[in-house]
TISE-428819 format. One record per residue: residue in three letters; residue number from 0; x, y, z of N, C-alpha, C, O, CB in turn. Coordinates in steps of 0.1 Angstrom, whole numbers. Glycine has a CB too. Layout:
 resn resi   nxx   nyy   nzz  caxx  cayy  cazz   cxx   cyy   czz   oxx   oyy   ozz  cbxx  cbyy  cbzz
  ALA  NUM     X     Y     Z     X     Y     Z     X     Y     Z     X     Y     Z     X     Y     Z
...
***
This chain:
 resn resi   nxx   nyy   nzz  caxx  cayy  cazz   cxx   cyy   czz   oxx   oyy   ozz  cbxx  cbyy  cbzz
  UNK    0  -534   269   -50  -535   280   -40  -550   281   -36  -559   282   -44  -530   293   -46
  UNK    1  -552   281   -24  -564   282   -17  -569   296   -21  -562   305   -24  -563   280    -2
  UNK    2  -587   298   -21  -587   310   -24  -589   321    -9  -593   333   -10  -598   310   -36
  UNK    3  -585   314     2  -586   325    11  -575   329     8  -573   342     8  -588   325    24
  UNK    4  -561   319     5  -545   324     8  -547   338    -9  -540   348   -12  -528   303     6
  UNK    5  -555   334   -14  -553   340   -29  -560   353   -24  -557   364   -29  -561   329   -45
  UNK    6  -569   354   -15  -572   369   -17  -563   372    -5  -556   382    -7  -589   375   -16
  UNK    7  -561   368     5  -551   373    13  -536   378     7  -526   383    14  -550   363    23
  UNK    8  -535   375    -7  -520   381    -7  -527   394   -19  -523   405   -20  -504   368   -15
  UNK    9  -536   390   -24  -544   406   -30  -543   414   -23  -536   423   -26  -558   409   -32
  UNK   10  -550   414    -8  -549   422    -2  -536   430     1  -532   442    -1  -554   419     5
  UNK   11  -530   420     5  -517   425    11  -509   432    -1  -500   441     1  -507   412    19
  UNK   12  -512   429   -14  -505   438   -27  -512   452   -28  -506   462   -32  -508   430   -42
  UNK   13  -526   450   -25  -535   464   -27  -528   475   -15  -526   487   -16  -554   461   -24
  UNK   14  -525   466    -3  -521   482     6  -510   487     3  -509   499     3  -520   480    22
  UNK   15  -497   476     0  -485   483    -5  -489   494   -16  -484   505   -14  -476   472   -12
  UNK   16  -496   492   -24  -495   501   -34  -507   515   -34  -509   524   -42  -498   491   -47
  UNK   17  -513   512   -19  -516   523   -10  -509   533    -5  -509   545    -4  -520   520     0
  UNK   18  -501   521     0  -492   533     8  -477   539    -3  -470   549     1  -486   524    26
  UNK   19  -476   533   -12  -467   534   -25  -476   549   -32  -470   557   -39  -468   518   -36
  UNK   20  -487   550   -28  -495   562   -34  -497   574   -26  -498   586   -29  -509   557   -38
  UNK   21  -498   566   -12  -503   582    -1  -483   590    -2  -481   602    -2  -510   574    26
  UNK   22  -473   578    -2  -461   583     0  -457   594    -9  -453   605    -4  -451   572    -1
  UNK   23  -459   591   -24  -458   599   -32  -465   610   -34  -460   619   -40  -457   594   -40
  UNK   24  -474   611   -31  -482   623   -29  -479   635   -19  -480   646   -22  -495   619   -26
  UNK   25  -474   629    -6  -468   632     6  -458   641    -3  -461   653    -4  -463   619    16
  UNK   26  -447   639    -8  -437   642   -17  -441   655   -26  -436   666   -26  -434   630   -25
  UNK   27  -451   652   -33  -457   659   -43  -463   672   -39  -460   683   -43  -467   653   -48
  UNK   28  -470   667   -31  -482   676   -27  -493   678   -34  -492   676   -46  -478   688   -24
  UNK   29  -506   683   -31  -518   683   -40  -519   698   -44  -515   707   -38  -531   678   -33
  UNK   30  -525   698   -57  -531   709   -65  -544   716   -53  -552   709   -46  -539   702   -83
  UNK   31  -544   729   -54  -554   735   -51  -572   727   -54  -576   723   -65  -549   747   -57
  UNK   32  -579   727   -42  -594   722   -46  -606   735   -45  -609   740   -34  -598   709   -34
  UNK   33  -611   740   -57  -621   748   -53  -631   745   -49  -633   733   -51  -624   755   -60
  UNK   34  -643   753   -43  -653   752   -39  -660   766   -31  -653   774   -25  -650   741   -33
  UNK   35  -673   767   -33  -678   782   -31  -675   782   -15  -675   772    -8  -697   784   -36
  UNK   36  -672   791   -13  -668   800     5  -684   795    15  -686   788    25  -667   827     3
  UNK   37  -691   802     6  -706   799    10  -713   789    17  -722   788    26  -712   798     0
  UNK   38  -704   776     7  -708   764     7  -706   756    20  -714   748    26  -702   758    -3
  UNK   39  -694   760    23  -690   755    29  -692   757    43  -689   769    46  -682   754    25
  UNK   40  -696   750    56  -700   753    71  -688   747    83  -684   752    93  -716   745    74
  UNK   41  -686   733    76  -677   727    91  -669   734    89  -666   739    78  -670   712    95
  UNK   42  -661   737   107  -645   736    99  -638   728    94  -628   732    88  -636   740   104
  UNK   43  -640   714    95  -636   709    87  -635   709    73  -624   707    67  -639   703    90
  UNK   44  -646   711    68  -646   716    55  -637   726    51  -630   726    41  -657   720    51
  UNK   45  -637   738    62  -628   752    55  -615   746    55  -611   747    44  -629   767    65
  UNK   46  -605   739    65  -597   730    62  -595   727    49  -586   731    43  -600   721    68
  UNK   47  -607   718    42  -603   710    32  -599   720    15  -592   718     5  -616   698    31
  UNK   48  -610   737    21  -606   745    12  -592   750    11  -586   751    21  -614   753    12
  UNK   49  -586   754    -3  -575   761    -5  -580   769   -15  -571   771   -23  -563   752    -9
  UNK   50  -587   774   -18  -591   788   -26  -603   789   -28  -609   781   -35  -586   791   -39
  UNK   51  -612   799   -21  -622   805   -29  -627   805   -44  -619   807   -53  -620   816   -27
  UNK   52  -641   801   -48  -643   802   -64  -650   815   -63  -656   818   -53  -654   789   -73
  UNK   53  -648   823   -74  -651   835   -77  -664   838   -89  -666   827   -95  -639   841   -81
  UNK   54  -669   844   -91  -668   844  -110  -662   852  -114  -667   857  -124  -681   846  -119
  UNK   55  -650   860  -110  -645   864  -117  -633   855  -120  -630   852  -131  -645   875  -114
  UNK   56  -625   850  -109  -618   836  -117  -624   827  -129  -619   825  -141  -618   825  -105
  UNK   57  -637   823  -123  -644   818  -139  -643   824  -151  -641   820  -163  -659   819  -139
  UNK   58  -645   836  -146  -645   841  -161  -630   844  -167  -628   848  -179  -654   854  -163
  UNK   59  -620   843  -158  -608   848  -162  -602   835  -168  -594   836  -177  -600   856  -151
  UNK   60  -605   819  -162  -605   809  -167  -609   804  -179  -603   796  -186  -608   806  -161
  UNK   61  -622   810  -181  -627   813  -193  -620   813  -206  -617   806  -216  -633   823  -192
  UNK   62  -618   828  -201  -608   832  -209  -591   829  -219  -586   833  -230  -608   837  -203
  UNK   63  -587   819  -207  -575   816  -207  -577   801  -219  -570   799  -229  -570   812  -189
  UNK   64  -589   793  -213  -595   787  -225  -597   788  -236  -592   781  -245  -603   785  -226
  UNK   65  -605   798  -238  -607   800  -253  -596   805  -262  -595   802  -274  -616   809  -255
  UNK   66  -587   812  -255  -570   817  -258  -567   802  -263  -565   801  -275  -557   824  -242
  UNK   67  -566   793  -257  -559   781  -266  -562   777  -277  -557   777  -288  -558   771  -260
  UNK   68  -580   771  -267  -586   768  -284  -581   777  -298  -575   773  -308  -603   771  -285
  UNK   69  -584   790  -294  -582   799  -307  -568   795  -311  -566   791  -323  -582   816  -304
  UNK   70  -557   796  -300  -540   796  -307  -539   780  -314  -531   777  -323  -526   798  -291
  UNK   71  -547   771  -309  -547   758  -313  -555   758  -329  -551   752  -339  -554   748  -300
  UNK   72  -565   764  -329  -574   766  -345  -564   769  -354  -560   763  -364  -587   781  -347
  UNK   73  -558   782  -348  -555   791  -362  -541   786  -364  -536   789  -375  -555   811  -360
  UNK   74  -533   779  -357  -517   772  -365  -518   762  -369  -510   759  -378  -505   770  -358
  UNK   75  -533   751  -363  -530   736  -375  -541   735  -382  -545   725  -386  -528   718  -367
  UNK   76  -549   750  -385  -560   746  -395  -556   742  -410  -561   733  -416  -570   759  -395
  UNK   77  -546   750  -415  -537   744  -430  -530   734  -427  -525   729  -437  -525   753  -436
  UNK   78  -528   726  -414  -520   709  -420  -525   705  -426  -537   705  -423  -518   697  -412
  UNK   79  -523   701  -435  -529   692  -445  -527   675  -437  -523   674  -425  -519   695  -463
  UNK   80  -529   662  -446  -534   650  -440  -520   646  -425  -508   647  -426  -536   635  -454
  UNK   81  -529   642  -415  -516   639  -405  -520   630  -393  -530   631  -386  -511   654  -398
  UNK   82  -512   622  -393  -518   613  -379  -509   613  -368  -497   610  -367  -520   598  -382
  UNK   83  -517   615  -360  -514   615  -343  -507   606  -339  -510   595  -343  -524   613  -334
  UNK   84  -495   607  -327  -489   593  -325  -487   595  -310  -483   606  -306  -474   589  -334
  UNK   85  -490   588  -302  -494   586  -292  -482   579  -280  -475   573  -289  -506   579  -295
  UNK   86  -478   578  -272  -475   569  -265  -463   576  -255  -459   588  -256  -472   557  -275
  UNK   87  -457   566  -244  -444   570  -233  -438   587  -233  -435   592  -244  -429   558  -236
  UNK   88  -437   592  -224  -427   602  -219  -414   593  -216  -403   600  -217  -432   611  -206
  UNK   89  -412   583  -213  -407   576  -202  -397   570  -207  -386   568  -201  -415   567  -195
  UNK   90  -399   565  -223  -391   558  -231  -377   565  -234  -377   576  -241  -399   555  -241
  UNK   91  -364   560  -230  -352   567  -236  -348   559  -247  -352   548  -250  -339   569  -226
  UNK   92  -340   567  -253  -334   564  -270  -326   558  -268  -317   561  -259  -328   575  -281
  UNK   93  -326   545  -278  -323   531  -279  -327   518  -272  -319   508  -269  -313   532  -277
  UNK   94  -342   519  -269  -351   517  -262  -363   507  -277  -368   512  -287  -356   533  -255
  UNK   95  -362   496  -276  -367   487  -287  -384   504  -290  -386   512  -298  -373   463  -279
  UNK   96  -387   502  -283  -403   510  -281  -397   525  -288  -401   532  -296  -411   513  -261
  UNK   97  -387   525  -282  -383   542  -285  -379   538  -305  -386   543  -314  -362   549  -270
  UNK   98  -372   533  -307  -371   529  -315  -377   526  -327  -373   530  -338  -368   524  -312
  UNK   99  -388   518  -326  -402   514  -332  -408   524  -335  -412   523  -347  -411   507  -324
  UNK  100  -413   539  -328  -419   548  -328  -406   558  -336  -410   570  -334  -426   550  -313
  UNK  101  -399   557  -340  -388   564  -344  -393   557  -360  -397   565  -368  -369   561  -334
  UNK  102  -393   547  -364  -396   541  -376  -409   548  -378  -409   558  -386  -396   525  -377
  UNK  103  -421   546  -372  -433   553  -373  -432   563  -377  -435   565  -389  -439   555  -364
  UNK  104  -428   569  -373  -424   589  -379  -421   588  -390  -427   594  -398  -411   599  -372
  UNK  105  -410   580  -394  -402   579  -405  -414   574  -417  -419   582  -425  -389   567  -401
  UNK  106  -417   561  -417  -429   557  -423  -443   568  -426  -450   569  -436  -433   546  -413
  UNK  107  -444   575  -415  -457   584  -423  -450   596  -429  -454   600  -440  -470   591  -412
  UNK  108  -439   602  -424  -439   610  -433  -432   611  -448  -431   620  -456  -437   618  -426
  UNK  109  -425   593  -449  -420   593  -462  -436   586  -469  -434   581  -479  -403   584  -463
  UNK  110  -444   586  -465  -458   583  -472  -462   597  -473  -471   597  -481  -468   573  -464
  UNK  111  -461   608  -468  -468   621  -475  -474   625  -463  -484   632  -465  -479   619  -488
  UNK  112  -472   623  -453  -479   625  -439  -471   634  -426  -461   634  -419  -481   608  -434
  UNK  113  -482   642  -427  -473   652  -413  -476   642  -398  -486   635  -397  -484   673  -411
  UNK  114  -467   644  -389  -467   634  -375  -473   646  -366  -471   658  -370  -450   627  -368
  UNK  115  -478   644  -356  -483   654  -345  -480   642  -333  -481   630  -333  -503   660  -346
  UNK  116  -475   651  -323  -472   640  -311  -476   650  -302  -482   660  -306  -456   634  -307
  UNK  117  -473   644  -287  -480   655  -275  -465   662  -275  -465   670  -265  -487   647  -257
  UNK  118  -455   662  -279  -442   671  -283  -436   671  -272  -436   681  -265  -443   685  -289
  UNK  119  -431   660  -268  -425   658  -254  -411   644  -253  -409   639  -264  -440   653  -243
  UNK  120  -404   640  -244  -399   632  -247  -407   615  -251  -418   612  -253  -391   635  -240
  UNK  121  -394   606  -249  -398   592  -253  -402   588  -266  -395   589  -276  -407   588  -245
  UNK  122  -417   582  -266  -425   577  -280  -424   588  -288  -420   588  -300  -442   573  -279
  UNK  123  -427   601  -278  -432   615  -287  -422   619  -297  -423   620  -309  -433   629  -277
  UNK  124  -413   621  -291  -397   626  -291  -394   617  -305  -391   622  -316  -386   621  -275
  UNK  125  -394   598  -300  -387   591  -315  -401   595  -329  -398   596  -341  -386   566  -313
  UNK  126  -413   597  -323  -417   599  -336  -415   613  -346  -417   613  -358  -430   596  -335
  UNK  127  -412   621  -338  -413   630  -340  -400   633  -348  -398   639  -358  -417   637  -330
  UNK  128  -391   627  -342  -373   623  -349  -371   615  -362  -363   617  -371  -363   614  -339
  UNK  129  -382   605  -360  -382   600  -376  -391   608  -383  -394   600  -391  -387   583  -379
  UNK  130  -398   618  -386  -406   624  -395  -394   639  -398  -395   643  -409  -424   626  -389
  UNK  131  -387   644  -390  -375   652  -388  -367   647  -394  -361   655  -401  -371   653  -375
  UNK  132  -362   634  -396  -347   629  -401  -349   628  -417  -341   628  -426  -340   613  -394
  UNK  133  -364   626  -418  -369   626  -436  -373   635  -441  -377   634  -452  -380   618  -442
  UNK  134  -373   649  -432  -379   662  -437  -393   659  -439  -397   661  -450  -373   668  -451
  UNK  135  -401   654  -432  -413   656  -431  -418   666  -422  -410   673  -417  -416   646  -428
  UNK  136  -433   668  -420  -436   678  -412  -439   672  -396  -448   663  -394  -447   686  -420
  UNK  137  -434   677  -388  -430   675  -379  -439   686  -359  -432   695  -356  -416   678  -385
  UNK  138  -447   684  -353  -459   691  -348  -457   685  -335  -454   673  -334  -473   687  -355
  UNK  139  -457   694  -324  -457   690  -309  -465   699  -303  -464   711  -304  -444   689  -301
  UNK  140  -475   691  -298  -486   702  -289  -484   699  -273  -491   692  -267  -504   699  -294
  UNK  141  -473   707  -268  -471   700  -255  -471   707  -245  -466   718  -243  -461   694  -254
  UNK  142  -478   699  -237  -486   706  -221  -476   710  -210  -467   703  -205  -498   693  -212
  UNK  143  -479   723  -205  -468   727  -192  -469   718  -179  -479   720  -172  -471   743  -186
  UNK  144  -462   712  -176  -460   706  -164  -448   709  -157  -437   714  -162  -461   693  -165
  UNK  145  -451   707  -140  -440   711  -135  -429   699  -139  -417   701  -136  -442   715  -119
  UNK  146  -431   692  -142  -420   676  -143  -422   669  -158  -433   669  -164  -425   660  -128
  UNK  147  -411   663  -162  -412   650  -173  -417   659  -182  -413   653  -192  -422   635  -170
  UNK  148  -424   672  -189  -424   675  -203  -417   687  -203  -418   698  -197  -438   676  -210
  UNK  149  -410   683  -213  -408   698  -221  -406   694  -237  -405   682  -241  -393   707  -215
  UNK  150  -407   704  -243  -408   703  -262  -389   695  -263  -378   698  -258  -410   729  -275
  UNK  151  -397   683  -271  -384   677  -277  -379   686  -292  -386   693  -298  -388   659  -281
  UNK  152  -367   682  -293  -363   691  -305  -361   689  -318  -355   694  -327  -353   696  -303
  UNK  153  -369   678  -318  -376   672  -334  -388   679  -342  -394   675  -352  -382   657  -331
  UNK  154  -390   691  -334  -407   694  -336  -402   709  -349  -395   718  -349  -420   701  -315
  UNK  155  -409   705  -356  -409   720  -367  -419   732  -361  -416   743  -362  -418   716  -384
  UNK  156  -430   728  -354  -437   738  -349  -443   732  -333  -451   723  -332  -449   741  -360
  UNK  157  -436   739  -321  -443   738  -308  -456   746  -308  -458   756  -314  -434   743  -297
  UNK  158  -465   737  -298  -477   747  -298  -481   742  -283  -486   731  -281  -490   744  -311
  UNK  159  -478   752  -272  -476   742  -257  -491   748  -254  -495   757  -260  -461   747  -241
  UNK  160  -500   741  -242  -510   740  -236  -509   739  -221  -500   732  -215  -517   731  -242
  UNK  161  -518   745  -214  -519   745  -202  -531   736  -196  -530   735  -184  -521   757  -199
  UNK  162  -541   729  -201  -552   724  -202  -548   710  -214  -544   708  -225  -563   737  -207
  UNK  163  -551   702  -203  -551   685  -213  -564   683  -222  -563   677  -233  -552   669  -201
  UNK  164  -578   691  -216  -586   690  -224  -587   693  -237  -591   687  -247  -592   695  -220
  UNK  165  -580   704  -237  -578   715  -250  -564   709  -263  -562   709  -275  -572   734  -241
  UNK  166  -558   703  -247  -546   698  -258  -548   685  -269  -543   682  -280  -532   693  -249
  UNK  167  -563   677  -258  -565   665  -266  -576   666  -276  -578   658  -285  -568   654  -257
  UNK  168  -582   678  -274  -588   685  -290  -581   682  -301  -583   673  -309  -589   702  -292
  UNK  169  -569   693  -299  -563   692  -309  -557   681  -314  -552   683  -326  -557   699  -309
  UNK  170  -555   671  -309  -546   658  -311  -553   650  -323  -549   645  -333  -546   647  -296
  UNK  171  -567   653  -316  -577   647  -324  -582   652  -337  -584   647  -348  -589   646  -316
  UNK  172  -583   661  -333  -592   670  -343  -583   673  -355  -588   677  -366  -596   685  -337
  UNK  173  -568   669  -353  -565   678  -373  -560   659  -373  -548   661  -374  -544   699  -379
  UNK  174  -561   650  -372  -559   638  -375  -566   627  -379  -576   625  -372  -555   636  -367
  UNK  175  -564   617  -392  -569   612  -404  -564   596  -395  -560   585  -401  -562   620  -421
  UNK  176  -564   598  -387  -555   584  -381  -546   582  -369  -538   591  -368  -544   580  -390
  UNK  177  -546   575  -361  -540   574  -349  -529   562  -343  -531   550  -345  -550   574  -342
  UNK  178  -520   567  -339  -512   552  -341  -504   555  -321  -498   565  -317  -496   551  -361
  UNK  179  -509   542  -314  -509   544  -301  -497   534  -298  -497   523  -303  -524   542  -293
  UNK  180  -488   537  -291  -473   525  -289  -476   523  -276  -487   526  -271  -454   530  -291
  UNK  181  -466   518  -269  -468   520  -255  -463   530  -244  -452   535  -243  -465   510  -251
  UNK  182  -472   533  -237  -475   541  -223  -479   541  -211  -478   531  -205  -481   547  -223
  UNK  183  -483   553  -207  -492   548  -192  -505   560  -191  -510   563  -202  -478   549  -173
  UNK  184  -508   565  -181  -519   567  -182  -523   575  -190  -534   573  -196  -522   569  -175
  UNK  185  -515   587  -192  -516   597  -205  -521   588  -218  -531   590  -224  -499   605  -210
  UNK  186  -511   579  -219  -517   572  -233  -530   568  -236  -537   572  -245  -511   560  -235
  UNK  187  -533   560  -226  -545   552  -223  -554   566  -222  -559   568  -233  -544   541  -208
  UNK  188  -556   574  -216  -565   581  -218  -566   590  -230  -576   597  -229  -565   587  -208
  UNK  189  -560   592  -241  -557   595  -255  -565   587  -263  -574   589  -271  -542   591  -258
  UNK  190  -559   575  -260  -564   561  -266  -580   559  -266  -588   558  -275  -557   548  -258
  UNK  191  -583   559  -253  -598   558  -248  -608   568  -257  -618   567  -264  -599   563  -231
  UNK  192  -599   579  -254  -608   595  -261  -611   589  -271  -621   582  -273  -598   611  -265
  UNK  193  -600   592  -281  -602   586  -297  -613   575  -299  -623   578  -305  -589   578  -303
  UNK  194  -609   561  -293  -618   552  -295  -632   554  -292  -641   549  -299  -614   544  -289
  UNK  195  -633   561  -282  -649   568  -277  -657   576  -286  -669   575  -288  -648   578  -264
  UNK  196  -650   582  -291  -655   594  -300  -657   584  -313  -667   589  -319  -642   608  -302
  UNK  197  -652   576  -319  -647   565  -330  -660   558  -331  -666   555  -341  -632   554  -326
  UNK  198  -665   554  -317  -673   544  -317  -685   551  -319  -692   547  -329  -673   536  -306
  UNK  199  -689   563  -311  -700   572  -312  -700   580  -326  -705   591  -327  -700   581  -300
  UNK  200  -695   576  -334  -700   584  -347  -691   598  -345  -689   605  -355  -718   588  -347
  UNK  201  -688   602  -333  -685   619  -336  -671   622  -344  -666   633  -349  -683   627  -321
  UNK  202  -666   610  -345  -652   616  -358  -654   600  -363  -661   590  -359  -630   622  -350
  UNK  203  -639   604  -377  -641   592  -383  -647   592  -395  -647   602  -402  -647   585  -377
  UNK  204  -652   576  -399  -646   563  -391  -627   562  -395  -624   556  -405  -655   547  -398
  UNK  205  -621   565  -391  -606   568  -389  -596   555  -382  -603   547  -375  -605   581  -377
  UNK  206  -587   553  -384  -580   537  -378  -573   544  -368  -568   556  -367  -568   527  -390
  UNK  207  -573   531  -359  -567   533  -342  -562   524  -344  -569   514  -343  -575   534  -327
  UNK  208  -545   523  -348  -537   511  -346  -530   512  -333  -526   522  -327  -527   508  -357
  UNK  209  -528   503  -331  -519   497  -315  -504   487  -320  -502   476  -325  -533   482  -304
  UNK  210  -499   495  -316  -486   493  -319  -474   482  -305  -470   486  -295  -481   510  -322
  UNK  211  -474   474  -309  -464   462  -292  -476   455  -293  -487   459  -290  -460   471  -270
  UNK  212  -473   440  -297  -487   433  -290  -485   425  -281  -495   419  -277  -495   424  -299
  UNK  213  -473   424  -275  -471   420  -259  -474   433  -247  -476   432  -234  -454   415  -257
  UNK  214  -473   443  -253  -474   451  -246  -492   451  -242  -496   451  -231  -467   461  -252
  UNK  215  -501   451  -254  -516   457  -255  -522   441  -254  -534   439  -252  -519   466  -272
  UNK  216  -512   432  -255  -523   421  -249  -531   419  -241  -542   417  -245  -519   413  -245
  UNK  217  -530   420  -229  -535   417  -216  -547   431  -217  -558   430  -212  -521   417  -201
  UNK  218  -545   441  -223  -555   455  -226  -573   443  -232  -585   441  -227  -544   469  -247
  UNK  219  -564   441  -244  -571   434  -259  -579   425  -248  -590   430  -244  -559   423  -273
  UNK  220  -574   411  -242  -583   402  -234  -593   407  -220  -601   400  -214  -574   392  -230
  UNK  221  -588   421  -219  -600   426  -209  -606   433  -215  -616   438  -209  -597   434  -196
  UNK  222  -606   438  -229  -621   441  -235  -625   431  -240  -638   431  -240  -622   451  -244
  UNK  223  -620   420  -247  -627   409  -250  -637   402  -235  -647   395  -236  -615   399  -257
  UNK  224  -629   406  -218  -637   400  -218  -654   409  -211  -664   403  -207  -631   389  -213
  UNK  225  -651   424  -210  -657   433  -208  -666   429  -219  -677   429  -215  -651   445  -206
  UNK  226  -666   426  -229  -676   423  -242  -682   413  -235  -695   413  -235  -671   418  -257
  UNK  227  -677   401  -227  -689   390  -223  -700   391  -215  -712   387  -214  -685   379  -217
  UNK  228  -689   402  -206  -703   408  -192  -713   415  -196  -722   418  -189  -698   419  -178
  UNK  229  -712   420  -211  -717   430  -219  -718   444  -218  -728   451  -219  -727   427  -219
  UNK  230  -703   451  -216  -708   458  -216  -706   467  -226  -707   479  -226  -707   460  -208
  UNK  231  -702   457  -238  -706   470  -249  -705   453  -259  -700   443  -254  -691   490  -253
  UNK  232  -710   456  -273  -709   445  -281  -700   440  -286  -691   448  -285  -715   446  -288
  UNK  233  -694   424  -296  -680   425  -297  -678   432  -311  -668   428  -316  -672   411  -295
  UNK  234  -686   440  -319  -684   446  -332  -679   457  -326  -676   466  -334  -697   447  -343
  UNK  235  -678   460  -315  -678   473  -310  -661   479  -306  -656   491  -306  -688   472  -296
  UNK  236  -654   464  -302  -639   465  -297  -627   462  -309  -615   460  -307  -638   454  -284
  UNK  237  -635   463  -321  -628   460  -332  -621   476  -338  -616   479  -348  -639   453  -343
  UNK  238  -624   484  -328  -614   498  -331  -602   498  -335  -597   507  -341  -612   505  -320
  UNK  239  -596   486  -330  -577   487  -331  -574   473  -338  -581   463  -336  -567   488  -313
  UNK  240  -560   477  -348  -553   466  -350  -540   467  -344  -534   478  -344  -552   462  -362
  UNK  241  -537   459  -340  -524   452  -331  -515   449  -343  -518   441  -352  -528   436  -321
  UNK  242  -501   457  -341  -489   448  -345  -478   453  -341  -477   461  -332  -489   445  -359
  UNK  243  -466   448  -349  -454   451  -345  -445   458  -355  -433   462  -354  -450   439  -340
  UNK  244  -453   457  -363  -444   466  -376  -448   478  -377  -459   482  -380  -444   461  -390
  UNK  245  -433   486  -375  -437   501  -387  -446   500  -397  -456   505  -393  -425   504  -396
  UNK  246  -446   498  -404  -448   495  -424  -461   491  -416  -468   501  -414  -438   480  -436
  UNK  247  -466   477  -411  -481   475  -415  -487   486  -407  -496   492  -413  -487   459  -411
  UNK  248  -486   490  -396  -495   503  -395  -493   514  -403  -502   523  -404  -495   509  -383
  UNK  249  -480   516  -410  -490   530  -416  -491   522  -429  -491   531  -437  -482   549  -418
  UNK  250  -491   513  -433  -503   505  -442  -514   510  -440  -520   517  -449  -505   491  -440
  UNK  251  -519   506  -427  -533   502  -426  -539   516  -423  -551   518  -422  -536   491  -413
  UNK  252  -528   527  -424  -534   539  -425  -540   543  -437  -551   546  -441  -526   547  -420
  UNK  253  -524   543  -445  -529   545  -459  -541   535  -466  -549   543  -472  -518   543  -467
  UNK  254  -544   525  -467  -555   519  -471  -568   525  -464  -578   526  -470  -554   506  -468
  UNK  255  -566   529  -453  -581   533  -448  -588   546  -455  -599   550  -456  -581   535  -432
  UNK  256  -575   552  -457  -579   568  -462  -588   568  -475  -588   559  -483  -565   579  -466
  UNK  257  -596   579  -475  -610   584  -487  -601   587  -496  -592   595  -493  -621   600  -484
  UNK  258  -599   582  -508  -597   585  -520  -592   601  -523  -581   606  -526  -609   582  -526
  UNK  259  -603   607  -520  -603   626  -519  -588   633  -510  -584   644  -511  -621   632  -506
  UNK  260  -583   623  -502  -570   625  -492  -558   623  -500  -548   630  -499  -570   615  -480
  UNK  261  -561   611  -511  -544   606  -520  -541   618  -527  -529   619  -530  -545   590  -534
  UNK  262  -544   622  -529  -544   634  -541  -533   646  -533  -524   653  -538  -564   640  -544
  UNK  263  -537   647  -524  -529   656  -510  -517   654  -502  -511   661  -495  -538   657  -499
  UNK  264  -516   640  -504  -504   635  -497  -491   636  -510  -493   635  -522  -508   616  -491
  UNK  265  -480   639  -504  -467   643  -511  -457   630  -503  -451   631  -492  -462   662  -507
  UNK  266  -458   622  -509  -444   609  -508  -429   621  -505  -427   633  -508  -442   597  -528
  UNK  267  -423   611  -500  -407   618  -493  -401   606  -494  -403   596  -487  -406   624  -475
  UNK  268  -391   608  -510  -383   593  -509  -379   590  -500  -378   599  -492  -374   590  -515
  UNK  269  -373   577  -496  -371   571  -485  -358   574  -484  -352   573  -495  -375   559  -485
  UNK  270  -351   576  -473  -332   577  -474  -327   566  -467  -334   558  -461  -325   590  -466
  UNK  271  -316   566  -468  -309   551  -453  -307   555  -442  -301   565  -439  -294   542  -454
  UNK  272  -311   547  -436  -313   551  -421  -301   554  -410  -303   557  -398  -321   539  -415
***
């Protein structure tokens, strides 16, 4: 293939999926954009406003903030050890992925491990159903949207959020381990968080397994090759292991944990599935 004919069908793929984006939005419609009254002079600009910023909005926003953080502190500050599991809304039951992440659940919490999911359907939902079907402890922290979430009914304790910032605090913050399946952008931006924070010292050092390795392939060889252009070192993209089994990730959980943690974890014989 020639490489004019080769970028000429790029192109022609990039606008479909232009206009595959302006369509749906059309549909949707957009969220309100603030910006000070003040600020603004064309009319064009006043156009582009849909609400006045205040400070008293600010501060009533404020407010509405710190309400979570706090409601988010004070119900998972007693979990004891628990890891985060990450991945699809999208996935329905009986779904190899849906499935996989249904063993996951199962696996940490017959190892002594409470599950936390974003408490929604798909990945969330099976992990949250295998740590539920073993009497494990069971955690959904899940965000109001007008579409695709609501609390799946595997969860021992809902704790919903209005704010993704605040929700992905908590994801992070009471969790000894992370185990990411597949998703889409929610995931990936989960994933990213963790790893970012992982790399910079600010939590940790904690395991980020990646669970589907057909799925996280093509992920894996664009940071391998983001490492050549340099933009970060290759000791650096060694955050995640890749596999396909239940068992070896929460292996690789349990092996990673401080000594000071075994002592805290409560095993849940295993039952038949």
């Amino acid at each position: 293939m020639s490489v004019i004919r080769k970028r000429t069908e790029e192109e022609m793929s990039s606008r479909q999926w232009e206009r595959a984006w302006r369509q749906h939005w059309q549909k949707t419609g957009f969220s309100s954009y603030e910006l000070r009254l003040k600020d603004s002079i064309a009319h064009g600009e006043r156009d582009f406003l849909m609400q006045p910023r205040s400070l008293n909005r600010e501060d009533a926003r404020l407010r509405r903030i710190m309400s979570e953080f706090e409601q988010g502190l004070r119900r998972l500050h007693k979990l004891g050890p628990a890891v985060t599991v990450f991945g699809s809304a999208r996935v329905k039951p009986g779904h190899p992925y849906y499935e996989l992440s249904r063993q996951v659940g199962r696996k940490l919490a017959e190892a002594g491990l409470a599950v936390i999911t974003g408490g929604g359907p798909g990945i969330m939902e099976a992990a949250n159903r295998g740590a539920h079907e073993v009497g494990g402890l069971s955690y959904g922290l899940n965000i109001i949207l007008p579409h695709e979430q609501k609390p799946n009914p595997f969860i021992d304790e809902n704790i919903e959020f209005h704010y993704f910032f605040v929700r992905k605090v908590m994801l992070v913050k009471y969790s000894c381990a992370y185990i990411v399946l597949p998703g889409g952008l929610g995931a990936l931006d989960e994933l990213f968080e963790a790893a970012t924070l992982l790399q910079c010292g600010k939590i940790g050092p904690f395991p980020l397994v990646l669970v589907g390795r057909d799925f996280w392939r093509g992920m894996r060889d664009f940071l391998l090759f983001m490492a050549e252009q340099e933009g970060f070192g290759t000791e650096e993209i060694g955050f995640a292991r890749i596999t396909d089994s239940a068992e070896e990730a929460v292996e690789l959980v349990i092996r990673s944990l401080p000594p000071a943690l075994w002592n805290h974890l409560h095993p849940i014989e295993a039952r038949p599935v």
